[in-house]
Every structure is written in C-alpha cells, then in structure tokens.
C-alpha beads as a LAMMPS data file, in Angstrom:
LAMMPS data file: protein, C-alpha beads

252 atoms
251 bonds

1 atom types
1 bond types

-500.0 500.0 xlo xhi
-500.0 500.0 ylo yhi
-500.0 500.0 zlo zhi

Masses

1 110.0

Atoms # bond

1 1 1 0.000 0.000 0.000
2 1 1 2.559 2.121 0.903
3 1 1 4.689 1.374 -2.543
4 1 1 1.406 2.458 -4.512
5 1 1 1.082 5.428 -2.490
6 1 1 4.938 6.621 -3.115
7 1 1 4.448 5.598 -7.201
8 1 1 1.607 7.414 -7.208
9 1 1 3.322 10.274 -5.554
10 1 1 6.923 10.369 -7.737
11 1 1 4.405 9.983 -10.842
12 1 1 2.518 13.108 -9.920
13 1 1 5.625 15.195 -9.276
14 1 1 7.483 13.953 -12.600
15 1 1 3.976 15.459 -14.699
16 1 1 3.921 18.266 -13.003
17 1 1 7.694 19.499 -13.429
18 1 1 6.701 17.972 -17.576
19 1 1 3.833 20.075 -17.862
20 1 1 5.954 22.892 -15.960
21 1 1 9.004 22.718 -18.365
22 1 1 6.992 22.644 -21.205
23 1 1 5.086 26.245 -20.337
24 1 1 8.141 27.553 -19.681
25 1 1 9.310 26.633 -23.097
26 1 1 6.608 27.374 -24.914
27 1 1 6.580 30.874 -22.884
28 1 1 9.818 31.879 -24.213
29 1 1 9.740 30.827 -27.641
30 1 1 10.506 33.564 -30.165
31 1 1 8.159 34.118 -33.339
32 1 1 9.289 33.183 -36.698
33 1 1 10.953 36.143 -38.223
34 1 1 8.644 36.062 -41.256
35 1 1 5.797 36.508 -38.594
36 1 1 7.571 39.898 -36.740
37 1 1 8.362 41.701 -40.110
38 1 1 4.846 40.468 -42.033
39 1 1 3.565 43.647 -41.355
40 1 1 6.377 46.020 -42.933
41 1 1 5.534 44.365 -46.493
42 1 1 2.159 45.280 -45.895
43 1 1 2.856 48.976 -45.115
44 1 1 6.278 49.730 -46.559
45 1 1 6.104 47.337 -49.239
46 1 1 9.331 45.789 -48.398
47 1 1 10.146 42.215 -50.204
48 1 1 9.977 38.934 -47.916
49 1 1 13.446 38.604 -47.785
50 1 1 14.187 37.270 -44.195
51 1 1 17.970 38.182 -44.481
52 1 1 17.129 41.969 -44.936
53 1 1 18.951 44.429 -42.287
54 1 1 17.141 46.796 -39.844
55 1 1 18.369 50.094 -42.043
56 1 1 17.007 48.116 -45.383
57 1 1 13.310 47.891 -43.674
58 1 1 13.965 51.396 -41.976
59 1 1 16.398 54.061 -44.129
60 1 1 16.930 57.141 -42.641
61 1 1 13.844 58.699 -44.310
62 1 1 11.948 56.977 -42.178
63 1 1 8.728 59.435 -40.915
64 1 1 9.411 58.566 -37.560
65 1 1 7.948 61.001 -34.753
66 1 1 9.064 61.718 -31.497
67 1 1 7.420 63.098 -28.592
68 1 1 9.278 64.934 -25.496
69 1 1 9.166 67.703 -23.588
70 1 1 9.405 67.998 -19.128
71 1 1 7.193 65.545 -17.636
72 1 1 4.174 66.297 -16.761
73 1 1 3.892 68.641 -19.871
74 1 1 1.107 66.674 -21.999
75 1 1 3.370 64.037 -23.384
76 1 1 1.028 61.525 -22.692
77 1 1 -1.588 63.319 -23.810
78 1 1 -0.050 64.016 -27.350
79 1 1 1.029 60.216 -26.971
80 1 1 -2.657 58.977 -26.845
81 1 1 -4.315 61.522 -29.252
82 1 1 -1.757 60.507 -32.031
83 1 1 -1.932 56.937 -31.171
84 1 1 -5.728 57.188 -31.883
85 1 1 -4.946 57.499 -35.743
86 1 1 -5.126 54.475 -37.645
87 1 1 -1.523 55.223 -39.509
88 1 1 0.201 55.908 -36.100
89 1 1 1.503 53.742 -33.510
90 1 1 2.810 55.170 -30.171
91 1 1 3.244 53.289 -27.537
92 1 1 3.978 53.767 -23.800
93 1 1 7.092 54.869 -22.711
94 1 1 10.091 52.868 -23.994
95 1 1 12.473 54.351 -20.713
96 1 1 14.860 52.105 -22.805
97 1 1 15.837 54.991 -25.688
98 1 1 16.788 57.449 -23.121
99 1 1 19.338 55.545 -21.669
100 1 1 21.141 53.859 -25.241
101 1 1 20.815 57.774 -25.982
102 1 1 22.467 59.034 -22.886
103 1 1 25.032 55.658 -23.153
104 1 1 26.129 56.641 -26.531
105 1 1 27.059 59.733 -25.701
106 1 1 29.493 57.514 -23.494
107 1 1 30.335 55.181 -25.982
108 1 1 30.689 57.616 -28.895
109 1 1 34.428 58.847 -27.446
110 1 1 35.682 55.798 -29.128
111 1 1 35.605 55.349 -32.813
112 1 1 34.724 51.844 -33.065
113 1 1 31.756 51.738 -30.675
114 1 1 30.400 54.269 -31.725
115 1 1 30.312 52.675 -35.448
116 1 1 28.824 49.650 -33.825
117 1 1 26.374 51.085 -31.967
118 1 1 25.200 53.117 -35.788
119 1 1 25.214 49.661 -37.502
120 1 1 23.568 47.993 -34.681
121 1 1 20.900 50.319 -35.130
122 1 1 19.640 49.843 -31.128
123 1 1 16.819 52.216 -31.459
124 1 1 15.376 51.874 -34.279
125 1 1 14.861 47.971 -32.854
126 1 1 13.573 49.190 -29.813
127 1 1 11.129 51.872 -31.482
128 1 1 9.580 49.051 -33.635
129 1 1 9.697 46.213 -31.556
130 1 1 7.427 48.287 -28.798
131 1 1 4.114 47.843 -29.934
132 1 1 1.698 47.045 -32.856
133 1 1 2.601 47.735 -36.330
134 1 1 1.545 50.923 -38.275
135 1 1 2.747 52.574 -41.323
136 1 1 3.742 55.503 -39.049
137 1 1 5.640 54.737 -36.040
138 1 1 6.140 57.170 -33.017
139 1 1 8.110 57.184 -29.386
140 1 1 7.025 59.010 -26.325
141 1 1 9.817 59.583 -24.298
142 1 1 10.048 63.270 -22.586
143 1 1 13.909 62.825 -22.492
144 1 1 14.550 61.604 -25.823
145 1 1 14.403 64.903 -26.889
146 1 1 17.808 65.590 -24.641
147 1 1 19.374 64.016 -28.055
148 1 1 17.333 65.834 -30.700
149 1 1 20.416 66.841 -32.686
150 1 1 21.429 62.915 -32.837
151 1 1 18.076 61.700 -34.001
152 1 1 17.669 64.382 -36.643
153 1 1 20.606 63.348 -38.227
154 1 1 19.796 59.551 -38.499
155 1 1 16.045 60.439 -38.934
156 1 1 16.289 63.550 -40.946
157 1 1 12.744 63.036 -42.285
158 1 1 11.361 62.692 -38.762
159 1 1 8.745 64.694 -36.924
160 1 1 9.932 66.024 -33.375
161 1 1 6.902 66.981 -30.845
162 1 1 8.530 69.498 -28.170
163 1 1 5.359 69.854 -25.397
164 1 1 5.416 72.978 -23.593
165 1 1 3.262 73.908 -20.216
166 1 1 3.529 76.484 -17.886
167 1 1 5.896 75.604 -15.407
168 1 1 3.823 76.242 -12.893
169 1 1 1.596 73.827 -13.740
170 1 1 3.948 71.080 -14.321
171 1 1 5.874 71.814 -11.077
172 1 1 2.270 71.348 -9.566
173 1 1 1.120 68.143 -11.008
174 1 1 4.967 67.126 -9.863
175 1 1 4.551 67.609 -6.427
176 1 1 0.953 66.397 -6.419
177 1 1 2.024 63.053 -8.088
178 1 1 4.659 63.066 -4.881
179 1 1 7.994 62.990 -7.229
180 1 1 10.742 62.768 -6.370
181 1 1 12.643 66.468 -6.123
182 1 1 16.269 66.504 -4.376
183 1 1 18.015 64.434 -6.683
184 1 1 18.241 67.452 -8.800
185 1 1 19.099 70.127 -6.158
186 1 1 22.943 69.639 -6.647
187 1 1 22.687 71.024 -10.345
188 1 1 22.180 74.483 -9.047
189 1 1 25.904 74.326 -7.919
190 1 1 26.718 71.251 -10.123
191 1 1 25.351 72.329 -13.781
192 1 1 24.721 69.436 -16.414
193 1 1 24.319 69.500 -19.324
194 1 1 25.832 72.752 -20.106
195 1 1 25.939 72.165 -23.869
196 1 1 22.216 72.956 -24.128
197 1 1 22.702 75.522 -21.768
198 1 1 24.650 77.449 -24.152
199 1 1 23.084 76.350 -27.019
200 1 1 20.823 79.898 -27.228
201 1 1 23.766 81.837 -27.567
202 1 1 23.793 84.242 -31.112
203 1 1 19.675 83.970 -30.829
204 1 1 19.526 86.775 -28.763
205 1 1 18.637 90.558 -29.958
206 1 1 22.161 92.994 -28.887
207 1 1 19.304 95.213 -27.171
208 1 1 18.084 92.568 -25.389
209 1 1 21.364 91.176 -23.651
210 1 1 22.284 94.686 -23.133
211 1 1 19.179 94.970 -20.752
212 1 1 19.374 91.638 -19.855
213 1 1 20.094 93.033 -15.822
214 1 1 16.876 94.809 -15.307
215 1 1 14.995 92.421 -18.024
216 1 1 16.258 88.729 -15.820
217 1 1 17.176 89.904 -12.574
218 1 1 17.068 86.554 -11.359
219 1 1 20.199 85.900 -12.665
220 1 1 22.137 88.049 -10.021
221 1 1 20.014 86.424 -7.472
222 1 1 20.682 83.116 -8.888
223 1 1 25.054 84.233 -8.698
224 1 1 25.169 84.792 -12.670
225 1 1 26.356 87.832 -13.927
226 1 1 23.627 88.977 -16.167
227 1 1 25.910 90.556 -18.584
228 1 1 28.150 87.323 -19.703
229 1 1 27.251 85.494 -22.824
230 1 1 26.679 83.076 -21.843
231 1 1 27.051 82.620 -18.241
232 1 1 29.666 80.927 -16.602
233 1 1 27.587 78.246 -15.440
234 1 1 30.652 76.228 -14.053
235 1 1 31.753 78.834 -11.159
236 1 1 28.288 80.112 -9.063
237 1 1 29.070 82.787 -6.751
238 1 1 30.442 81.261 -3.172
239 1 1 27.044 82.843 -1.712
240 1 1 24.612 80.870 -3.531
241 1 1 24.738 77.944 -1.292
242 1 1 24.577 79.816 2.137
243 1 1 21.845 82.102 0.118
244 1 1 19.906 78.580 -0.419
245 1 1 20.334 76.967 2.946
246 1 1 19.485 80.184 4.697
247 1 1 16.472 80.301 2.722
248 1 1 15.651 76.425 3.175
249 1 1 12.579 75.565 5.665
250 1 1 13.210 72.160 7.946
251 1 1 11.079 69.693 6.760
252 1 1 9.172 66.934 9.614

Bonds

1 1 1 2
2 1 2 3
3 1 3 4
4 1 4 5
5 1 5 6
6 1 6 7
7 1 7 8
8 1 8 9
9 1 9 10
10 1 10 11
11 1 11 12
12 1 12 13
13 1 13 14
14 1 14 15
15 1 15 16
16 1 16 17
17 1 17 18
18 1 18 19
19 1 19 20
20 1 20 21
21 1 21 22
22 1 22 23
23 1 23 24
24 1 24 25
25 1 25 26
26 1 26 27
27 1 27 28
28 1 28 29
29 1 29 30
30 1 30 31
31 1 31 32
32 1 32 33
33 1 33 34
34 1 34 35
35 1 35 36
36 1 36 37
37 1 37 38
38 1 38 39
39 1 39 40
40 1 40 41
41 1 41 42
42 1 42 43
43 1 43 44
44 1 44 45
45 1 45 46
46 1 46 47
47 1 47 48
48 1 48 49
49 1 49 50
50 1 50 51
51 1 51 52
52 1 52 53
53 1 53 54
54 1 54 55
55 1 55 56
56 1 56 57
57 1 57 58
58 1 58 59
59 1 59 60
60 1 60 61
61 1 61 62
62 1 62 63
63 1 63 64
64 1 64 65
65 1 65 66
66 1 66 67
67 1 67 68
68 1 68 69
69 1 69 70
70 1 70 71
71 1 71 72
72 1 72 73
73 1 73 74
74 1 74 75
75 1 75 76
76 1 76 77
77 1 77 78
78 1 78 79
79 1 79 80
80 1 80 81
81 1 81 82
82 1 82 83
83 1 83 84
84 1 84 85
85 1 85 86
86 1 86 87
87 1 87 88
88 1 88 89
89 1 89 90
90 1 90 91
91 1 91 92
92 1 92 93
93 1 93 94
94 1 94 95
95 1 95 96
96 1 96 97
97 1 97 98
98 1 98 99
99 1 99 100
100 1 100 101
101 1 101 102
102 1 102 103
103 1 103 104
104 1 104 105
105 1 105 106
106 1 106 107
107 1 107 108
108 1 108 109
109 1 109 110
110 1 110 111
111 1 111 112
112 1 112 113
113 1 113 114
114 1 114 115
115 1 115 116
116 1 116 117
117 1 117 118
118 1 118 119
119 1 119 120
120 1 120 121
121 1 121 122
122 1 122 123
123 1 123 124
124 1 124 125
125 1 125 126
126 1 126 127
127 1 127 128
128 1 128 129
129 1 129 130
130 1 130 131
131 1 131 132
132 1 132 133
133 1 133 134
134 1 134 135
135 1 135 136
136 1 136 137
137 1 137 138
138 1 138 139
139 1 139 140
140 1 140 141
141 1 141 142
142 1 142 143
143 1 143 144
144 1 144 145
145 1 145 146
146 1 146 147
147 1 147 148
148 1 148 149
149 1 149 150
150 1 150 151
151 1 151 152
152 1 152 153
153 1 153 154
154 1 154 155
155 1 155 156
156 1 156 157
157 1 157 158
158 1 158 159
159 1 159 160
160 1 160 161
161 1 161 162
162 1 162 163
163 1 163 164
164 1 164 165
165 1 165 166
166 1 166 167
167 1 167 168
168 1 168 169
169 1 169 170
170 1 170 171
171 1 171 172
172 1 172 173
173 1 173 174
174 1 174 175
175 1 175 176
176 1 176 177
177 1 177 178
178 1 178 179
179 1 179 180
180 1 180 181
181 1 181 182
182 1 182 183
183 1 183 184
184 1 184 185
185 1 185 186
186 1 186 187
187 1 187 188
188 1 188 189
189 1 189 190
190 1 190 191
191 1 191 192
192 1 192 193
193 1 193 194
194 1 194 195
195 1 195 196
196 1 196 197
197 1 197 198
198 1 198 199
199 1 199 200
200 1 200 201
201 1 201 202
202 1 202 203
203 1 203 204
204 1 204 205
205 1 205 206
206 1 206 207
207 1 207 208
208 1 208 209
209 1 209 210
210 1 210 211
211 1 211 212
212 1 212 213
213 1 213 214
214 1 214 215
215 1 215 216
216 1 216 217
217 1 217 218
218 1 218 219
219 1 219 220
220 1 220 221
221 1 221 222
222 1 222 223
223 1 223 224
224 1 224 225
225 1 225 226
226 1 226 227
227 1 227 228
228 1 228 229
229 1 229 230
230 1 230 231
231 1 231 232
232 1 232 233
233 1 233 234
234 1 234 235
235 1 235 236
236 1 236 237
237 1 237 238
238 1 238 239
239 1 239 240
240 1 240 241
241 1 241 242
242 1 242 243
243 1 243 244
244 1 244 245
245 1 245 246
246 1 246 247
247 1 247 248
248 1 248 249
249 1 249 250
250 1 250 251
251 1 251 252
C-alpha cells in the first residue's frame, strides 16, 4: 500500500515538473521572423526577404515622430491623441531609448563603438519592436528629446513633438504626483548638461542682452552675472549655497 502510495506520488511530481518545463518553453519561444516583419511588407512594401537588415526595412527617411518635452507637460496626452490614428503607432514609454541615448554619448568617445552602436541600429529595434505595427511609427519619451540633434541626423525626415506647459503647472502636477525632487538640487551648484545651456547663444537681440540686468534679474540672485554670454555656469558665486540653505525651511 505504501509502494502504490509513493508511485503514485513520484508519478505526480514527474507530470507536473513535464507540464511545468513545457510552459516555460513554450513561454519563451521567439516568433518566426517572417511573422515579426509580415507587417512592414504590408505597409512599406518591403520584399519577404528574411535576411534583410534593420536600415534596409527602416532608411533614414523613415517618418518617424518623437514626442518629449518635461514631464508632466502633456506628453502623454499628445502620446494617446496621435496613437488614436489608424496610420500611427505610439506606444507607452520605452524608458529604454533614453538611456542607449544618454550611453552613446558615453560610448561615442571611441571610434569603433560608436560605429557599432550606428550599424547595430539599437533604437530603431527598440522603437519598432514596442508595440503594434503601423505605417507611421512614433516614441514618447520626454527625455529623448535631450538628443534631438542625434536623431535628426539619423532620422532627418522625422517629426519632433517638443510639449510645452507652464511651469507652474507642471511643477504642480509634480509635487501632487509626490515625485521625487532633491536628486536634482545639486545642479544648481553642479550644472549638467551645459551644452544645451549654451546652445541659445547668437539667438539673442544685442538690445536685449544689453538689458538683460533689469529684463532677468534673477540671474544676479541666482550668482550669474547677467551681462556674460553666456554665463559661466561652471563657477556660481560662493554665496549661492549659504543664500539657499538660509532660505531652506526644515522639513518633519
């Protein structure tokens, strides 16, 4: 009795890691390739060749459209309202472009990666692999847009979305949403980024930067001198920070 019992038993456990093994199997199986490009022949009328490379299904006129902006500006919004139309597909938020963008800024100080990384062709994969096909594909990422000059030179026929909102507004869905704040306090004495920061430089009326002390007086306040073009955003005054923490209310 007690054999049958312990046959019975090893039997039971042997289907059950079977049946387990095989859903995991099945679970990660890929689709055929012919299956995950079907849908470019339809719309770009590409040939069946399986052997075809990414940049031979997607050249570099490619309408693609991108959507950015700060969050909390309407991004999702826009994201949604384009995604509606039958020709466009834009998904949710990748988070995945933003950081190969920001990495191959990295990467792109050495010669060869940053020819592999252009042949690779890393997000264009990730743009099309993120949702359902359409003849017009978009990304939603707010950051993306950190890289514009980057993906209008791969993309030159692409559409870029900038989404604009009064700050206030965004800094008050921010802090309604409860995000996070104080990992970006350090930039007012720490500056990133600084190549966008000076990008506005020569757009500027003469008139205008000549008043640009009584027309931004925050800058002063802020330990800029008002009258440099641009600022030196590398050296604040040495008052800024005791002007901040003076300033600063304890938090309980």
């Amino acid at each position: 009795m007690r054999t049958s019992r312990s046959t019975l038993l090893l039997g039971s456990v042997l289907f059950c890691s079977a049946s387990l093994l095989y859903l995991g199997m099945s679970g990660v199986e890929c689709p055929p390739k012919s299956h995950r490009h079907r849908w470019m022949e339809m719309h770009l009328s590409q040939s069946a060749n399986q052997n075809q490379t990414l940049s031979e299904h997607f050249p570099e006129d490619t309408p693609l459209i991108f959507i950015g902006g700060f969050p909390r500006s309407g991004t999702t919004l826009m994201r949604v309202m384009l995604d509606a139309h039958n020709a466009v597909r834009c998904g949710e938020e990748t988070r995945v472009i933003p950081r190969l963008l920001a990495m191959r800024a990295t990467w792109s100080r050495s010669v060869k990666e940053r020819i592999r990384l252009d042949e690779a062709g890393v997000t264009d994969q990730v743009i099309v692999g993120h949702g359902e096909p359409a003849p017009r594909l978009c990304n939603k990422d707010p950051f993306a847009l950190k890289s514009l000059s980057y993906l209008s030179h791969i993309f030159p026929k692409a559409k870029f979305v900038l989404m604009v909102r009064d700050g206030r507004a965004a800094v008050h869905s921010m802090i309604s949403r409860k995000a996070k704040w104080s990992g970006s306090t350090d930039q007012v004495v720490k500056p990133v980024n600084t190549e966008a920061l000076s990008k506005w430089v020569g757009n500027i009326p003469s008139d205008v930067l000549s008043d640009m002390a009584e027309i931004a007086p925050m800058l002063s306040r802020l330990g800029y001198d008002p009258h440099a073009n641009p600022p030196d955003y590398s050296r604040p005054e040495s008052l800024l920070p005791l002007y901040n923490l003076s300033r600063a209310k304890p938090t309980h």
